[in-house]
C-alpha positions as CSV (number, residue, x, y, z in Angstrom):
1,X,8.8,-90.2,45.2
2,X,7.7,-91.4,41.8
3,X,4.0,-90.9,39.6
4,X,2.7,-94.5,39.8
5,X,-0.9,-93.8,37.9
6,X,-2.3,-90.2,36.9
7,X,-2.4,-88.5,39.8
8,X,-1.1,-91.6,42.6
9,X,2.6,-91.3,43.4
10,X,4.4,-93.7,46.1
11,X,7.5,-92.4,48.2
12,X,9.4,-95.1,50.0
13,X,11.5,-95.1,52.9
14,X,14.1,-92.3,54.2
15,X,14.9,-90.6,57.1
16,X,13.6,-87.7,59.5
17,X,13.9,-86.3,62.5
18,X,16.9,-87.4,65.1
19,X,18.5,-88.9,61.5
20,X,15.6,-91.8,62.4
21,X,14.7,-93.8,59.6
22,X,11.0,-93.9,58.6
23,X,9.5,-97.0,60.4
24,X,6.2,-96.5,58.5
25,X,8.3,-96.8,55.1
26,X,5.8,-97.2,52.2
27,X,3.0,-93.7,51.5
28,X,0.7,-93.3,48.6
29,X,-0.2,-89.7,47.5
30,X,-3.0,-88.7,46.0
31,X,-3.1,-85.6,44.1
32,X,-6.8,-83.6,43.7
33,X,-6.0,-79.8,42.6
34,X,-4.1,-78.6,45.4
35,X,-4.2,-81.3,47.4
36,X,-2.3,-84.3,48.3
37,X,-3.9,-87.1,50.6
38,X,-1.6,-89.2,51.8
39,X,-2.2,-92.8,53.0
40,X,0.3,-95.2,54.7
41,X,0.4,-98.3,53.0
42,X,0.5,-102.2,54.7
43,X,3.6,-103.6,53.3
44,X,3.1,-107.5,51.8
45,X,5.7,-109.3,50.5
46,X,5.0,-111.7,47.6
47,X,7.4,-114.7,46.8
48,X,8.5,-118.4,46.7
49,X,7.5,-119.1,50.2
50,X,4.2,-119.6,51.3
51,X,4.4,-118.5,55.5
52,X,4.2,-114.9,56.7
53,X,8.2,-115.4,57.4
54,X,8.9,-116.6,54.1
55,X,7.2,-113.7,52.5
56,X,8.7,-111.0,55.4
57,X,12.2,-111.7,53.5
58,X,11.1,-110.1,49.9
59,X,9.8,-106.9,52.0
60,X,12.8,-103.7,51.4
61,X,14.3,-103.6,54.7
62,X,13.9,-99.9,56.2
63,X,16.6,-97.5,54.5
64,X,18.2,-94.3,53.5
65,X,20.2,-93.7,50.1
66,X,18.6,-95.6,48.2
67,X,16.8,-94.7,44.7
68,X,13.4,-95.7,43.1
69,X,12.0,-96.1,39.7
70,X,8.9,-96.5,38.0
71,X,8.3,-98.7,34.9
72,X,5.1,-96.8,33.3
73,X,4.7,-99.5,30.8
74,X,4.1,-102.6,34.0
75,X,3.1,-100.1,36.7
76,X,6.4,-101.2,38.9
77,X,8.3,-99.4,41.0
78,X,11.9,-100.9,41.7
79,X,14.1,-100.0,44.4
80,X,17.9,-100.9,44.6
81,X,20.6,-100.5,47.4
82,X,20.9,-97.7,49.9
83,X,21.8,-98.0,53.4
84,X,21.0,-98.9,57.3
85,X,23.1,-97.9,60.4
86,X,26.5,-97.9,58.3
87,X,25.3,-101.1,56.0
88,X,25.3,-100.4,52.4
89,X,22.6,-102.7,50.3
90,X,23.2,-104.3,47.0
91,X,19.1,-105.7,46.9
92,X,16.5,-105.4,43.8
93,X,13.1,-104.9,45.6
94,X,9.5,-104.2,43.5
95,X,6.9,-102.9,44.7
96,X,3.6,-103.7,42.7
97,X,0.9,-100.8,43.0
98,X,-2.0,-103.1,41.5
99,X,-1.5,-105.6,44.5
100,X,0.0,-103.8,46.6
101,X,3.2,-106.2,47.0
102,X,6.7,-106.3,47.0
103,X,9.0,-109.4,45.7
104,X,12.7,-109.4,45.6
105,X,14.4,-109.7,42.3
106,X,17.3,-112.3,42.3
107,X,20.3,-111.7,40.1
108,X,20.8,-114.4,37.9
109,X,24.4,-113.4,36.6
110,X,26.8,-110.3,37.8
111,X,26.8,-108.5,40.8
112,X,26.3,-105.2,41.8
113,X,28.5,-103.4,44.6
114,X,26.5,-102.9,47.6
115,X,26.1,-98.7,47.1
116,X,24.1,-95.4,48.3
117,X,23.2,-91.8,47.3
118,X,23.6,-93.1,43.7
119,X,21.4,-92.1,40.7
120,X,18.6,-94.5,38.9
121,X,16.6,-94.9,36.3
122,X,14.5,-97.3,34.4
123,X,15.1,-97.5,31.0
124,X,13.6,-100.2,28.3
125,X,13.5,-103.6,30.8
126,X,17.0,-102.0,32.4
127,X,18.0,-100.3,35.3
128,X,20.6,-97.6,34.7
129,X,22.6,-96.7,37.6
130,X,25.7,-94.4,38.2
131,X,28.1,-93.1,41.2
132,X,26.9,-92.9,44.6
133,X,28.8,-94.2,47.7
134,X,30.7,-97.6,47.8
135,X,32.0,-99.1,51.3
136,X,35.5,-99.7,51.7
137,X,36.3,-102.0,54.8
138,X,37.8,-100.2,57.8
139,X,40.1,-98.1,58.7
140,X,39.6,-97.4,54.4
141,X,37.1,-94.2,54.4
142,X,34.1,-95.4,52.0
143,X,34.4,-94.2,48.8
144,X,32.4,-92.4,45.6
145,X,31.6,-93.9,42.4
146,X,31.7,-92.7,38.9
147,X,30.6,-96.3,37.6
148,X,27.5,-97.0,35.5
149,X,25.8,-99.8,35.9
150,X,22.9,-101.8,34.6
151,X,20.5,-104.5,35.8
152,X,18.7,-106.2,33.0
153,X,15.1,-107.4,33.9
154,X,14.9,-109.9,30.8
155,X,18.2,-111.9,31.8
156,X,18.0,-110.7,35.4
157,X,21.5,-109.6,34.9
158,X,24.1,-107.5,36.3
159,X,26.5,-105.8,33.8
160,X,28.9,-102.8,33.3
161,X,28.7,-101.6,29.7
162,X,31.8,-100.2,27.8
163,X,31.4,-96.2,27.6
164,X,32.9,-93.3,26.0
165,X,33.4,-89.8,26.4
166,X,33.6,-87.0,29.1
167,X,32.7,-89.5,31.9
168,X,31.7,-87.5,35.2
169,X,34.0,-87.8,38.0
170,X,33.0,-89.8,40.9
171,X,29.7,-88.5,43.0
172,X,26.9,-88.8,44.6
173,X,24.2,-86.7,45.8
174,X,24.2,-85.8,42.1
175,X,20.7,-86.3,39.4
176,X,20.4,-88.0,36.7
177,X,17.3,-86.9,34.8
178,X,15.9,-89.2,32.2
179,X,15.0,-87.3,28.9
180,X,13.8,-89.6,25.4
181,X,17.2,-91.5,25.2
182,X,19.3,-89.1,27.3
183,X,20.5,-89.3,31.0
184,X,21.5,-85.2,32.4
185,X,24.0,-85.6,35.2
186,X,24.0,-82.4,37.0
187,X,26.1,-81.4,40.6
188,X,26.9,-83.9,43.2
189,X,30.0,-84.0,45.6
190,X,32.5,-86.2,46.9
191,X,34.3,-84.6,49.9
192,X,35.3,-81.8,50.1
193,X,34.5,-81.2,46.5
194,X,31.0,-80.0,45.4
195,X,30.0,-79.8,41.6
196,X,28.1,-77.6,39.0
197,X,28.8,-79.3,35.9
198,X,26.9,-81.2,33.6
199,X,27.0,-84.5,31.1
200,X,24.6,-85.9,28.9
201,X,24.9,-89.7,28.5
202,X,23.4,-90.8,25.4
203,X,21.9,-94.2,26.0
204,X,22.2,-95.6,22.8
205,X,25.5,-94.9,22.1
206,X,26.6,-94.9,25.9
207,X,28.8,-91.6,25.4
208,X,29.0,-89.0,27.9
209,X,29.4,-85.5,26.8
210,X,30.3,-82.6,28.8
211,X,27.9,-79.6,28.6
212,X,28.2,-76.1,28.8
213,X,25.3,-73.7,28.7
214,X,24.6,-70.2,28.3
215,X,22.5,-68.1,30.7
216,X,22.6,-67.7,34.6
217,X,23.7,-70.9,35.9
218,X,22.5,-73.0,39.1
219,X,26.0,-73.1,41.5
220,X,27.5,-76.0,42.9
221,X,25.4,-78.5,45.5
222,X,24.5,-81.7,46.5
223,X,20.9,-83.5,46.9
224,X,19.2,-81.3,45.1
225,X,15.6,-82.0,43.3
226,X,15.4,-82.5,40.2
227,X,12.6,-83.8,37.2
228,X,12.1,-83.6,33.1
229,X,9.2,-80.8,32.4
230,X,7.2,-82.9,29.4
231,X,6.3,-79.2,27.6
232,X,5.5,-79.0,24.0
233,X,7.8,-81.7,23.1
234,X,11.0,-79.4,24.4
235,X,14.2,-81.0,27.0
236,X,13.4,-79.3,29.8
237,X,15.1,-79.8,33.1
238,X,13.8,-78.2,36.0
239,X,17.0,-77.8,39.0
240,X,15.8,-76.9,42.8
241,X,17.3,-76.3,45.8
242,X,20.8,-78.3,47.6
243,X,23.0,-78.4,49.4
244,X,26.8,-76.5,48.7
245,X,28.6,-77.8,51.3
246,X,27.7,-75.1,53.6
247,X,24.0,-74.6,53.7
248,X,21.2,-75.4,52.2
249,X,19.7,-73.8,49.0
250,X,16.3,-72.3,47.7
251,X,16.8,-71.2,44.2
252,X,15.6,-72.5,41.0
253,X,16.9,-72.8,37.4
254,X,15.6,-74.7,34.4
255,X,18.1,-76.3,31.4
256,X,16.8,-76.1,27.9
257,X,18.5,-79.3,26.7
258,X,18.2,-78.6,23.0
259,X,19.8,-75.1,23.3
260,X,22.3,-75.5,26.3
261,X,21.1,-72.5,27.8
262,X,19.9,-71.7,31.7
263,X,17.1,-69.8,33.1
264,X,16.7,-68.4,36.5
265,X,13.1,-69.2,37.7
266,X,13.6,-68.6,41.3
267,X,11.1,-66.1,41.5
268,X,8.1,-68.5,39.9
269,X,9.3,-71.5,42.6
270,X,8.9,-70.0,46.7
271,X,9.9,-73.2,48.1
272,X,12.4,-72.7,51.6
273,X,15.9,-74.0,51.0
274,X,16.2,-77.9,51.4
275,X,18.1,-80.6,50.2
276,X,17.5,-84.4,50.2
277,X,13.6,-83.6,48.9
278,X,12.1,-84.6,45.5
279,X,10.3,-83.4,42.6
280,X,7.6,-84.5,39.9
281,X,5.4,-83.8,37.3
282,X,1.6,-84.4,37.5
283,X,-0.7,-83.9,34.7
284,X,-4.4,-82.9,35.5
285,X,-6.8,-82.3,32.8
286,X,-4.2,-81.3,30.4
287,X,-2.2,-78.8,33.3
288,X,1.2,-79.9,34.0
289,X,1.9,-79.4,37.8
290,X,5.2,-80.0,39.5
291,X,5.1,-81.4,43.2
292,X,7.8,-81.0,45.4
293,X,8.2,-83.0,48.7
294,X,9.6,-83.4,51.8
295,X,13.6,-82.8,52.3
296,X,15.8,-80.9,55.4
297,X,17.7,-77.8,55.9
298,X,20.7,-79.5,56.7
299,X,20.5,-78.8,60.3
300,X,18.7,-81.1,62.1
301,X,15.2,-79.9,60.6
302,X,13.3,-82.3,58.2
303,X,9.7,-81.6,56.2
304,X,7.0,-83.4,55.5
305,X,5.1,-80.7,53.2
306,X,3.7,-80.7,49.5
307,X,4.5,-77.5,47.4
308,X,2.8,-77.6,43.9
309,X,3.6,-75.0,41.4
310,X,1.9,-75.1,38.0
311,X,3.9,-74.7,35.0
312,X,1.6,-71.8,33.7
313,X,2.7,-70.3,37.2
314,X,4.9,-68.0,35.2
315,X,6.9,-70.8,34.5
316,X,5.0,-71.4,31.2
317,X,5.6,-67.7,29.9
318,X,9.2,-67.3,31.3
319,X,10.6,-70.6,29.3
320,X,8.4,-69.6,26.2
């Protein structure tokens, strides 16, 4: 789910009950107070061709593992790869709010691996993406990712850019939470291993660093939410929820980027345990709200609600 204008945001595709992906693929949100409306959205492709079939081909197929991100600065939301009854994508699809359209982005030079579960995020006319899930032909098990990769919108180019530093293990289910120039990787898993660390890639200089904090830590998990709290200038990143490998979790803990230091704000956040759910940050009339959707409990259960906690909630006094 991504903020596409004020108080719109768009989620896109998925799965639900009976692990069935979501045939009606494309809702728009609209935030008024406490409320979300939701409307289902008539997907349109937009293209070369001029028939109905030629168009059909630049509509996302319907998927799962996949990520989205919006460019604030066009109003586009791009979605790249996930995955369909054990095929993994490797497609660039946009999604244009204004007109309500999708087109398909051809690569002009590189190629990404087909890949789900992975991390994305839109960065200055690039996609940044790292890790997730990468098929290996049979009898090979498929296989995690600790790559990053980028997709240049100018040149319409793939490319793998020379980093340095602590660089994360391979993952997925892990976030990647897009501060100023800063990416924070926190958790993820690749089986049987689940992770609680964290790394701050800095974009500019494309150098991972390994962080440690101070203060009462979130523990290991897997497809948990996760979103940048824009609060008096400060790098705040808000953690909720997982999965550990075992079940699936409920608490809440926010990193102060610029001290390395946790805080437990489980109590302010009485949202049920999930995983695979998402969170962002709405601003209304100068209030910052964060809205958490959908997700499952990890055993055979999946939501469809909206939980909004304001960040003067107690959140706004306890991170003071």
């Amino acid at each position: 789910m991504n903020v596409m204008d004020g108080n719109k945001m768009v989620v896109f595709g998925g799965q639900g009950d009976n692990q069935q992906l979501a045939k009606a693929a494309l809702w728009q949100g609209t935030l008024t107070g406490d409320v979300l409306e939701w409307a289902n959205l008539t997907l349109q492709g937009s293209g070369s061709g001029s028939t109905a079939a030629s168009a059909a081909l630049t509509l996302p197929s319907t998927r799962t593992g996949h990520a989205a991100a919006h460019d604030a600065e066009t109003g586009m939301l791009h979605v790249f790869g996930g995955a369909k009854n054990k095929r993994f994508f490797k497609d660039i699809h946009t999604y244009d709010a204004a007109n309500n359209k999708w087109q398909a982005i051809a690569s002009e030079g590189g190629v990404a691996p087909a890949c789900s579960y992975h991390s994305m995020n839109f960065y200055r006319g690039e996609l940044f993406i790292f890790g997730g899930v990468i098929p290996q032909p049979d009898p090979t098990p498929d296989t995690c990712s600790n790559t990053l990769l980028i997709f240049n919108f100018a040149q319409k180019n793939w490319y793998r850019p020379s980093i340095s530093g602590s660089v994360p293990c391979a993952r997925n289910g892990h976030s990647a939470t897009l501060i100023e120039d800063s990416l924070l990787i926190f958790g993820g898993w690749d089986i049987p291993a689940v992770f609680a660390d964290c790394f701050v890639l800095d974009i500019t200089l494309l150098e991972f660093t390994n962080v440690t904090a101070t203060g009462p830590s979130p523990s290991m998990r897997s497809w948990h939410a996760a979103v940048a709290l824009p609060v008096n200038g400060r790098r705040l990143v808000l953690i909720h929820g997982g999965y550990d490998g075992d079940k699936a979790l409920g608490d809440s803990y926010v990193l102060d980027m610029d001290n390395n230091k946790w805080t437990d704000v489980s109590a302010q956040i009485k949202l049920s345990p999930r995983a695979g759910h998402t969170a962002i940050t709405v601003e209304q009339g100068g209030a910052l709200s964060i809205v958490f959707f959908g997700g499952g409990d990890n055993e055979e259960g999946f939501f469809n609600d909206v939980f909004v906690v304001r960040y003067d909630d107690g959140l706004g006094e306890l991170l003071a």
